[in-house]
PyMOL commands that place a pseudoatom at each C-alpha (Angstrom):
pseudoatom trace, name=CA, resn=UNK, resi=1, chain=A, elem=C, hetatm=0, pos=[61.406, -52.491, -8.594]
pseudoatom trace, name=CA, resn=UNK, resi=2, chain=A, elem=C, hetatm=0, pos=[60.082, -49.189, -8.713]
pseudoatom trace, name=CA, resn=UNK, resi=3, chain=A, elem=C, hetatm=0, pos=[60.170, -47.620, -5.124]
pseudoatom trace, name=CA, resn=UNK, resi=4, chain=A, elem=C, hetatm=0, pos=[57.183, -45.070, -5.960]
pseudoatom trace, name=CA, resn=UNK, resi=5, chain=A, elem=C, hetatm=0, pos=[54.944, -48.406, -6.886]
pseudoatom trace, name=CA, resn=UNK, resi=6, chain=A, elem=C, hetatm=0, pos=[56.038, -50.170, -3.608]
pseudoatom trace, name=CA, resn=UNK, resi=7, chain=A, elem=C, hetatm=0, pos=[55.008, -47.427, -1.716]
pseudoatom trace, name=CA, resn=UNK, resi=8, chain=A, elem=C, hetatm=0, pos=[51.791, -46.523, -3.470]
pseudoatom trace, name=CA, resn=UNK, resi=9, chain=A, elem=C, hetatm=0, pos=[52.745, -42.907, -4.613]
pseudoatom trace, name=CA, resn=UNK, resi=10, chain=A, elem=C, hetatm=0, pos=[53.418, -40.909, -7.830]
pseudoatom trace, name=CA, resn=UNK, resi=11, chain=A, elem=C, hetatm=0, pos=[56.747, -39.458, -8.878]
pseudoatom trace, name=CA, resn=UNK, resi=12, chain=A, elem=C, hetatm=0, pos=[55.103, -36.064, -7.399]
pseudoatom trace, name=CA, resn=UNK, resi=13, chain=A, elem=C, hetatm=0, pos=[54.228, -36.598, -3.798]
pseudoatom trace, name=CA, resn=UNK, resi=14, chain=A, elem=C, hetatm=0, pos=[55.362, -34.872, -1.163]
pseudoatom trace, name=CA, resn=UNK, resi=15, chain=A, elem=C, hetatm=0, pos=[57.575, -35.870, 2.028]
pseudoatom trace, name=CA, resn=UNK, resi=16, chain=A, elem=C, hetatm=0, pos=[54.325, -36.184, 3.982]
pseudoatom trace, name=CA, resn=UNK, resi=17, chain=A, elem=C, hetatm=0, pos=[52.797, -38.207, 1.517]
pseudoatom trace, name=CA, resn=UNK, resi=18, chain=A, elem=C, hetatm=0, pos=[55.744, -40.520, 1.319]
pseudoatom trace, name=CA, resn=UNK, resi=19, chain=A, elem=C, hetatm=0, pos=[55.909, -41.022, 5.371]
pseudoatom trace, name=CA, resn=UNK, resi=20, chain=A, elem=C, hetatm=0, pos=[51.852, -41.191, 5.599]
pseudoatom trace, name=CA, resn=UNK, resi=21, chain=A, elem=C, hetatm=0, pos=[52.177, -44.518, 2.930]
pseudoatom trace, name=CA, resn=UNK, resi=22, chain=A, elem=C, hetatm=0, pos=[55.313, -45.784, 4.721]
pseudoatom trace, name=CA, resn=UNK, resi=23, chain=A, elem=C, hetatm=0, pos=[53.788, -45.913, 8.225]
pseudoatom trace, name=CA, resn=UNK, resi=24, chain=A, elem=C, hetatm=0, pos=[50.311, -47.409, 6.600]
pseudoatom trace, name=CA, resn=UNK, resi=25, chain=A, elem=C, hetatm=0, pos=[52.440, -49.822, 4.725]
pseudoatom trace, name=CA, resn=UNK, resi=26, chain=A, elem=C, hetatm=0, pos=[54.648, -50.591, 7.760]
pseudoatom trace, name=CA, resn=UNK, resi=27, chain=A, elem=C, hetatm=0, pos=[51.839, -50.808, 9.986]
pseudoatom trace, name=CA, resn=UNK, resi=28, chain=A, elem=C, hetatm=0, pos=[50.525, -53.017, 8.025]
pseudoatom trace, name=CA, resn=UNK, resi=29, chain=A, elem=C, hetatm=0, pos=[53.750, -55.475, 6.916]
pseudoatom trace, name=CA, resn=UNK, resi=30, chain=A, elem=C, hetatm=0, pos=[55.346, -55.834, 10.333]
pseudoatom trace, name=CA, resn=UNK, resi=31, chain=A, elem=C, hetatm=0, pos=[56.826, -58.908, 10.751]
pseudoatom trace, name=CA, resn=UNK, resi=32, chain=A, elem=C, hetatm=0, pos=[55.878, -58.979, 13.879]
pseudoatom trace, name=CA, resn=UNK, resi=33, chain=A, elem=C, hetatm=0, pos=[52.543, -58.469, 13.508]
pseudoatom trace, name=CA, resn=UNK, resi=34, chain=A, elem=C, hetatm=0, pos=[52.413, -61.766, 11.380]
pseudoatom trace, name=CA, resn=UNK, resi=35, chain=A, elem=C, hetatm=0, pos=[54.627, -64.013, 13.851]
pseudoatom trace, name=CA, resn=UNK, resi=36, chain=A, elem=C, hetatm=0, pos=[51.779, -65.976, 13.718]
pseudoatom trace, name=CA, resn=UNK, resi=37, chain=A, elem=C, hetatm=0, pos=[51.069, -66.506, 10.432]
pseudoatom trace, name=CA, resn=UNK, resi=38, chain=A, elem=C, hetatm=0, pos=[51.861, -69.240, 8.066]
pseudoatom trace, name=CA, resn=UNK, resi=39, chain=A, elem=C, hetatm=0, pos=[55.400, -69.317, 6.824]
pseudoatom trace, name=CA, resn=UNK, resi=40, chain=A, elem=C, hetatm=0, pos=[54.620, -68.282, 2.979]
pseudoatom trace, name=CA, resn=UNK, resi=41, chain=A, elem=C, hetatm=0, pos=[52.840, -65.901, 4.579]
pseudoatom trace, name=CA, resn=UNK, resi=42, chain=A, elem=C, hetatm=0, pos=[55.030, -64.480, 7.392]
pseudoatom trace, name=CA, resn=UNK, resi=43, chain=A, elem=C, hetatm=0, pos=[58.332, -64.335, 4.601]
pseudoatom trace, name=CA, resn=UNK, resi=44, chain=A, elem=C, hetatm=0, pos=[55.883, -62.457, 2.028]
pseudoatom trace, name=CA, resn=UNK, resi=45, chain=A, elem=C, hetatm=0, pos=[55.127, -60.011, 4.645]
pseudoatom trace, name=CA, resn=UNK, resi=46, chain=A, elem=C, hetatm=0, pos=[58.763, -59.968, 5.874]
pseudoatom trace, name=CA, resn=UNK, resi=47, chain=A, elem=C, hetatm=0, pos=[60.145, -59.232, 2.292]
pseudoatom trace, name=CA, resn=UNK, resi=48, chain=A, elem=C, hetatm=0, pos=[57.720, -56.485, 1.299]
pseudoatom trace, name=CA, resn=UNK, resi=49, chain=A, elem=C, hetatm=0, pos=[58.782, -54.831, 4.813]
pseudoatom trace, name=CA, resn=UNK, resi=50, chain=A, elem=C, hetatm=0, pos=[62.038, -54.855, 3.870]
pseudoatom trace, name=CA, resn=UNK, resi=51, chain=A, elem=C, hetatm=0, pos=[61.038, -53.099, 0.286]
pseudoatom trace, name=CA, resn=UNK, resi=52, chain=A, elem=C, hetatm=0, pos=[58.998, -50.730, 1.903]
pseudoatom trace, name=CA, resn=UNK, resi=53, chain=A, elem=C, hetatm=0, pos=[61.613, -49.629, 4.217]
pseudoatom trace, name=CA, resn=UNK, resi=54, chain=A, elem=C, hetatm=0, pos=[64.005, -49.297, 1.405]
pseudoatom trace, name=CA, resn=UNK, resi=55, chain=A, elem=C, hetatm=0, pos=[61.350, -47.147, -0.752]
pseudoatom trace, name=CA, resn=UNK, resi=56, chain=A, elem=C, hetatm=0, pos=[60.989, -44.822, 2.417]
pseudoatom trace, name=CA, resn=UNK, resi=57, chain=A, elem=C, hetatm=0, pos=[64.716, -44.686, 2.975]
pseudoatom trace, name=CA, resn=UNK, resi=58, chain=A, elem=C, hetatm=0, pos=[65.544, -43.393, -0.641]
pseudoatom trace, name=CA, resn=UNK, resi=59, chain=A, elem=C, hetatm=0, pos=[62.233, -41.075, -0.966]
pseudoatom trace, name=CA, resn=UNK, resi=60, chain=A, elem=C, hetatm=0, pos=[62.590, -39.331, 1.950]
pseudoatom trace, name=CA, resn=UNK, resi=61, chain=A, elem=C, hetatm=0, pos=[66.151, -38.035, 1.552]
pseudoatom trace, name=CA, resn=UNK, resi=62, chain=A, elem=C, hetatm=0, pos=[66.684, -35.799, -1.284]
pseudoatom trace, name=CA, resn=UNK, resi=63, chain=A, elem=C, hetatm=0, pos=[69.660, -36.870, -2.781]
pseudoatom trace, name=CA, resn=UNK, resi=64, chain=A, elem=C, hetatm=0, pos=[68.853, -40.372, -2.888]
pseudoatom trace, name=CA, resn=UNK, resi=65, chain=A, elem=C, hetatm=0, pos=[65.469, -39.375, -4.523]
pseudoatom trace, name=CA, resn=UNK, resi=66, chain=A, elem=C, hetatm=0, pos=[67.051, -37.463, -7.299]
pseudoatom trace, name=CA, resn=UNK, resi=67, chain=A, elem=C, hetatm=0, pos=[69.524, -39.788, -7.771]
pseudoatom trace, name=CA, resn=UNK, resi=68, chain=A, elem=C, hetatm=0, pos=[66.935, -42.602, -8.349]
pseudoatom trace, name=CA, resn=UNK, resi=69, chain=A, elem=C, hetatm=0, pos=[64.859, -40.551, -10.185]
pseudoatom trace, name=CA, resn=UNK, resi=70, chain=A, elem=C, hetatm=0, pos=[67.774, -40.219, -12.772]
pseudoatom trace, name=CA, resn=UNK, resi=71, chain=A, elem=C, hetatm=0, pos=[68.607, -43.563, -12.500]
pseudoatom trace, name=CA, resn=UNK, resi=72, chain=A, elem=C, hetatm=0, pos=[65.693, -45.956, -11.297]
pseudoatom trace, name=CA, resn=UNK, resi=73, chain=A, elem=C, hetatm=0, pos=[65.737, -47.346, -14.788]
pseudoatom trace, name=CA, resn=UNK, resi=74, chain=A, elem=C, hetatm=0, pos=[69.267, -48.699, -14.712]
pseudoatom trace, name=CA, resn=UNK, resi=75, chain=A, elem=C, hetatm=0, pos=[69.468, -49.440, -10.633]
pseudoatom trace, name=CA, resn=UNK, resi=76, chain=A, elem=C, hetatm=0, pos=[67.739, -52.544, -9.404]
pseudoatom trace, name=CA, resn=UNK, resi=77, chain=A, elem=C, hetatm=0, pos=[67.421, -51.967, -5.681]
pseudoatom trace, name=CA, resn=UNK, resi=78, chain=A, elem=C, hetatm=0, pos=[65.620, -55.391, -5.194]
pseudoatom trace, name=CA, resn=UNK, resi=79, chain=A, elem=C, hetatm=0, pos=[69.183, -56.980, -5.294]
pseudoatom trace, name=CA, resn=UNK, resi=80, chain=A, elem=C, hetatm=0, pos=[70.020, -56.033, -1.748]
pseudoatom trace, name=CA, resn=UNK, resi=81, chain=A, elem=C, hetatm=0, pos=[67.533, -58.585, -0.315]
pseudoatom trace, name=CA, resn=UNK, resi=82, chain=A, elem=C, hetatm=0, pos=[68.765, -61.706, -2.239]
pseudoatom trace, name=CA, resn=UNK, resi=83, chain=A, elem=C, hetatm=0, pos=[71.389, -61.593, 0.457]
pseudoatom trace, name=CA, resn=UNK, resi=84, chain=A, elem=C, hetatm=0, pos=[69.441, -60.519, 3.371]
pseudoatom trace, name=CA, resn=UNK, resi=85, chain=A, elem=C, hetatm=0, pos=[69.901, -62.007, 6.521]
pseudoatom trace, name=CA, resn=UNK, resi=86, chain=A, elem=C, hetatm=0, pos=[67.165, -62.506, 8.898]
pseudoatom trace, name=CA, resn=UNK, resi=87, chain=A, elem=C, hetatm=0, pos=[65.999, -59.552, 10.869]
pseudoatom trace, name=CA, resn=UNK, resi=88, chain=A, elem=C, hetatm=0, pos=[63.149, -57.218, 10.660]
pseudoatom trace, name=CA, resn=UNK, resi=89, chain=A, elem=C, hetatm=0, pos=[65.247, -53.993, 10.914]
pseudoatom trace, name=CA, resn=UNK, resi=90, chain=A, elem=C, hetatm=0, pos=[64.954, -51.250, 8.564]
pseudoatom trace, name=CA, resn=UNK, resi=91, chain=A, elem=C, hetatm=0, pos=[66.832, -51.134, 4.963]
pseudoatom trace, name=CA, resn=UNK, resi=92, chain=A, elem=C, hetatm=0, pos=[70.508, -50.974, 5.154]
pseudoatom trace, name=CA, resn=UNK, resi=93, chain=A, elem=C, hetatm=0, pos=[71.645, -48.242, 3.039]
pseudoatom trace, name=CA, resn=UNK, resi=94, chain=A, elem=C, hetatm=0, pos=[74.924, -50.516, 2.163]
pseudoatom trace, name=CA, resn=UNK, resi=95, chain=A, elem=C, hetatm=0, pos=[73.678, -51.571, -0.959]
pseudoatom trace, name=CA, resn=UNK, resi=96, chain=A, elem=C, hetatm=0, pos=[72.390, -47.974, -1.812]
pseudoatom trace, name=CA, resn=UNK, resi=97, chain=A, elem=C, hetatm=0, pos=[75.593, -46.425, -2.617]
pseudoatom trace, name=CA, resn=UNK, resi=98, chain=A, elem=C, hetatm=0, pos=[76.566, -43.910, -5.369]
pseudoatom trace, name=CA, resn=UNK, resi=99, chain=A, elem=C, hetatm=0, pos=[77.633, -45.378, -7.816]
pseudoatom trace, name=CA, resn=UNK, resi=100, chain=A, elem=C, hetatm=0, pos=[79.799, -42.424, -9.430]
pseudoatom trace, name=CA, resn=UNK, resi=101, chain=A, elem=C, hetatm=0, pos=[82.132, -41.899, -6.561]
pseudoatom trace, name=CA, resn=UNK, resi=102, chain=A, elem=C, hetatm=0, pos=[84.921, -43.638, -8.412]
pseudoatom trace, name=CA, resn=UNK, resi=103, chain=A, elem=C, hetatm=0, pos=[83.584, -41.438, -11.693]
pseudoatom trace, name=CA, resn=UNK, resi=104, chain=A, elem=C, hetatm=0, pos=[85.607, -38.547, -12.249]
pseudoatom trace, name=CA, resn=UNK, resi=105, chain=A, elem=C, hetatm=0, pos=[83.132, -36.312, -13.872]
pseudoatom trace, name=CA, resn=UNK, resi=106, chain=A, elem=C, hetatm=0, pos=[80.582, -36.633, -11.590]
pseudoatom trace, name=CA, resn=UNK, resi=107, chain=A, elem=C, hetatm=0, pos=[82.858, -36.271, -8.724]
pseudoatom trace, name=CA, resn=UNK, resi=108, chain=A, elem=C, hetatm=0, pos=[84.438, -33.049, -11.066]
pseudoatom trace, name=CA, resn=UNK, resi=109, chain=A, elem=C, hetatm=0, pos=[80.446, -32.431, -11.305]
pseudoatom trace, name=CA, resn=UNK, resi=110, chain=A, elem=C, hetatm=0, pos=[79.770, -31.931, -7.705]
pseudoatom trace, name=CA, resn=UNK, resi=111, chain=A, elem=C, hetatm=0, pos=[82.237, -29.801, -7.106]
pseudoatom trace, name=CA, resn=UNK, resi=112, chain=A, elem=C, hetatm=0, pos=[81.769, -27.460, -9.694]
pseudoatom trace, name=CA, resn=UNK, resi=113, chain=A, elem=C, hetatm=0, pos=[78.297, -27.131, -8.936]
pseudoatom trace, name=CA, resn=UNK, resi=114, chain=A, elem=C, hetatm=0, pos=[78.730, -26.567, -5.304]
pseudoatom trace, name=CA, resn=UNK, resi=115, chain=A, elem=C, hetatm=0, pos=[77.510, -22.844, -3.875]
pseudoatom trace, name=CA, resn=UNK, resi=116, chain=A, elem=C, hetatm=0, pos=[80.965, -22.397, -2.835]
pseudoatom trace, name=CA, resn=UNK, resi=117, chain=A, elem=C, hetatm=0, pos=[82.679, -22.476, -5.962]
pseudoatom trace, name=CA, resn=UNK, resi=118, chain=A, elem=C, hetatm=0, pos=[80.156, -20.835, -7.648]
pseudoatom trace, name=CA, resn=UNK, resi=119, chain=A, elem=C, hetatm=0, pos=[80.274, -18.202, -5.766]
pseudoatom trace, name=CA, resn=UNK, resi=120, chain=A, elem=C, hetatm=0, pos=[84.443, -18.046, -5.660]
pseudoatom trace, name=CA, resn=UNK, resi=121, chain=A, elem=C, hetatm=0, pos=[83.858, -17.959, -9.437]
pseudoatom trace, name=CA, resn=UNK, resi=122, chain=A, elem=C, hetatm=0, pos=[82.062, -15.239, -9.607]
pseudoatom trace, name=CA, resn=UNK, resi=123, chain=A, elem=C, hetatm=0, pos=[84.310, -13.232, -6.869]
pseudoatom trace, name=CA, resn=UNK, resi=124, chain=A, elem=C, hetatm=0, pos=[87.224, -14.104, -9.123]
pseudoatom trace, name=CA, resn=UNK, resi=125, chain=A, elem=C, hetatm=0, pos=[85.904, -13.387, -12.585]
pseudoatom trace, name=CA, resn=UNK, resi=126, chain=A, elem=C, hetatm=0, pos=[84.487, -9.890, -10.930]
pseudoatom trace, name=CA, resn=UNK, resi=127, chain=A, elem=C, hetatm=0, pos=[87.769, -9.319, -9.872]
pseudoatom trace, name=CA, resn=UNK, resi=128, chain=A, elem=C, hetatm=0, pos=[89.876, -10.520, -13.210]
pseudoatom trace, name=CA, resn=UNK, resi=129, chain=A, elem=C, hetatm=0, pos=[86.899, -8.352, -14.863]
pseudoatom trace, name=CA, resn=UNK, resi=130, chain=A, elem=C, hetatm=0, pos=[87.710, -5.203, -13.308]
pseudoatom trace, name=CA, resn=UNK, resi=131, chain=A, elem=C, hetatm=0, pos=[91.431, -5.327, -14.204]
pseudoatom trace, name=CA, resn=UNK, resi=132, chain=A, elem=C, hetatm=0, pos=[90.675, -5.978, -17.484]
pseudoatom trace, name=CA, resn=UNK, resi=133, chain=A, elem=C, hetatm=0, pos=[88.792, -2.979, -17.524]
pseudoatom trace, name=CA, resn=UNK, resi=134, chain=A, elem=C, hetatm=0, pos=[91.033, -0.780, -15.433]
pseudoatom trace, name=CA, resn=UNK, resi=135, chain=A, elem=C, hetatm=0, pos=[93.997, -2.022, -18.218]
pseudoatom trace, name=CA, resn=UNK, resi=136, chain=A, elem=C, hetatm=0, pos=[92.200, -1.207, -21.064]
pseudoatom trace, name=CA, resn=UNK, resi=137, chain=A, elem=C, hetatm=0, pos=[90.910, 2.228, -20.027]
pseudoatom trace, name=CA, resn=UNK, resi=138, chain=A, elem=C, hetatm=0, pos=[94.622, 3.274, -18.831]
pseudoatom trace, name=CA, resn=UNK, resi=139, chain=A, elem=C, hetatm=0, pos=[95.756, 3.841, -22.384]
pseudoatom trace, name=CA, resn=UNK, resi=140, chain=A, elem=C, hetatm=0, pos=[92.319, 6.440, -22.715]
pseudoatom trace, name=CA, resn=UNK, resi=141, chain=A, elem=C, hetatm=0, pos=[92.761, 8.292, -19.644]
pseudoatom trace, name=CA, resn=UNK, resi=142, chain=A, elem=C, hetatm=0, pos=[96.356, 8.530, -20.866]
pseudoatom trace, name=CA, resn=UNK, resi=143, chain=A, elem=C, hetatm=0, pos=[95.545, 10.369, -23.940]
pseudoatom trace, name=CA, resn=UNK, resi=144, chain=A, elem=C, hetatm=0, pos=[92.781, 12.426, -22.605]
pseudoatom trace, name=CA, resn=UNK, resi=145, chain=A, elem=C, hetatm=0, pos=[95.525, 13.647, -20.222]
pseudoatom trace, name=CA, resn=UNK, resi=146, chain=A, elem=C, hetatm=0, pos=[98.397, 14.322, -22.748]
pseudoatom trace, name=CA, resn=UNK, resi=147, chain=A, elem=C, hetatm=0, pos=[96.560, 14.874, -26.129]
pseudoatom trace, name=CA, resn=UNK, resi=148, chain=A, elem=C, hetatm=0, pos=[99.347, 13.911, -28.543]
pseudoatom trace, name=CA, resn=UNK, resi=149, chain=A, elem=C, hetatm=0, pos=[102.158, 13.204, -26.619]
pseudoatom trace, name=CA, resn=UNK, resi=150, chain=A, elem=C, hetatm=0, pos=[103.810, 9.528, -25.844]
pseudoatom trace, name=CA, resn=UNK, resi=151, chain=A, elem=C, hetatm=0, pos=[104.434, 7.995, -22.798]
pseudoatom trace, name=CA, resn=UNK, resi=152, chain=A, elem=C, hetatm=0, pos=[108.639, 8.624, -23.950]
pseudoatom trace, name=CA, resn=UNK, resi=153, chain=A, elem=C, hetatm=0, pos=[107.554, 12.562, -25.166]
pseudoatom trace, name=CA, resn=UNK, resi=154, chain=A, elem=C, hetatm=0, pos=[106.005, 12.774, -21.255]
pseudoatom trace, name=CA, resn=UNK, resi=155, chain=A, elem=C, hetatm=0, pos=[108.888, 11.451, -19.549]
pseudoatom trace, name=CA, resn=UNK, resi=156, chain=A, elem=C, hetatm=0, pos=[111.873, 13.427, -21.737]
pseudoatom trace, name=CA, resn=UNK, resi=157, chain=A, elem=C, hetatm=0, pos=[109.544, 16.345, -20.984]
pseudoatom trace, name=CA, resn=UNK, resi=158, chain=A, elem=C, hetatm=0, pos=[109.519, 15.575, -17.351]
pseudoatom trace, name=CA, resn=UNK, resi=159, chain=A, elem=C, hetatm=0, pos=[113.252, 15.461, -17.238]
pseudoatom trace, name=CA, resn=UNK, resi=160, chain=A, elem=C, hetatm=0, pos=[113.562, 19.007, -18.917]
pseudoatom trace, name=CA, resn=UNK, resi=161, chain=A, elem=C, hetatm=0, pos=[111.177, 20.424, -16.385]
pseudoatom trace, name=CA, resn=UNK, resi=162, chain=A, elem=C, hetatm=0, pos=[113.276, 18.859, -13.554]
pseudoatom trace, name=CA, resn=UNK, resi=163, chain=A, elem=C, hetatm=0, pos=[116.708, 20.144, -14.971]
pseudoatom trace, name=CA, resn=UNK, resi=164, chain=A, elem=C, hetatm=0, pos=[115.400, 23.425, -15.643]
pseudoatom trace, name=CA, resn=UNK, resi=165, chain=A, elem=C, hetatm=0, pos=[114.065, 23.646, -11.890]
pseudoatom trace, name=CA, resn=UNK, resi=166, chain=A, elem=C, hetatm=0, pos=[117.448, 22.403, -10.404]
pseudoatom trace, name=CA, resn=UNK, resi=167, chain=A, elem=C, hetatm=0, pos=[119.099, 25.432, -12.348]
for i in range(1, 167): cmd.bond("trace and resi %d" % i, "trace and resi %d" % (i + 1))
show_as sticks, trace
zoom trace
């Protein structure tokens, strides 16, 4: 079932869009606006409530719209209503569940992707960056400081100049 089909949109439309076709379509598909009705028809109308409640719920949130974007060809949503009891409440979103929180990479995914992280990441590799460079420009401030002389020529030096000031 494509949820963009059942509520009359294209893969484009905007949040208003989406809740302008859901209230038309919910208006319109009330069950209790066909109590009346024959039974074929009142169960019709009942189940394409249900569907258009279900299309609204996943369109209108974000994640649940990018999620079935990625996945709407592998998902079958319809399956939640084979079960459904009677009752002309909204969608349940128990059958709309992620299906990748038992997945380790996309669990690994998330968090790696999160601002947070991303942003430690960068703190860190500025940080791990800098003493790189601080360590590798020791060595050249070193010899532009003693031309010619090694760190063990400095320090014997250093101990000649202190026993010759303690005499």
């Amino acid at each position: 079932m494509d949820l963009y089909k059942v509520l009359g949109v294209n893969r484009s439309a905007t949040k208003e869009e989406i809740k302008e076709a859901f209230r038309k379509l919910a208006v319109q598909y009330h069950p209790d606006k066909h109590s009346q009705s024959p039974k074929p028809v009142r169960d019709s109308a009942t189940i394409r409530f249900k569907q258009v409640s279900e299309a609204y719920q996943v369109l209108s949130d974000d994640r649940k719209r990018a999620h079935y974007n990625l996945t709407s060809s592998s998902y079958n949503y319809s399956q939640q209503y084979r079960n459904a009891s009677r009752g002309y409440a909204y969608a349940s979103s128990s059958y709309y569940s992620y299906s990748y929180k038992n997945n380790i990479w996309h669990i690994a995914l998330r968090f790696f992707s999160t601002r947070a992280f991303l942003l430690n990441l960068a703190f860190a590799g500025a940080l791990f960056g800098g003493i790189v460079a601080i360590d590798t420009s020791r060595e050249a401030v070193w010899k532009m400081h003693n031309s010619g002389k090694s760190f063990e020529e400095a320090m014997e030096s250093l101990e000649k100049a202190k026993a010759d000031r303690d005499t």
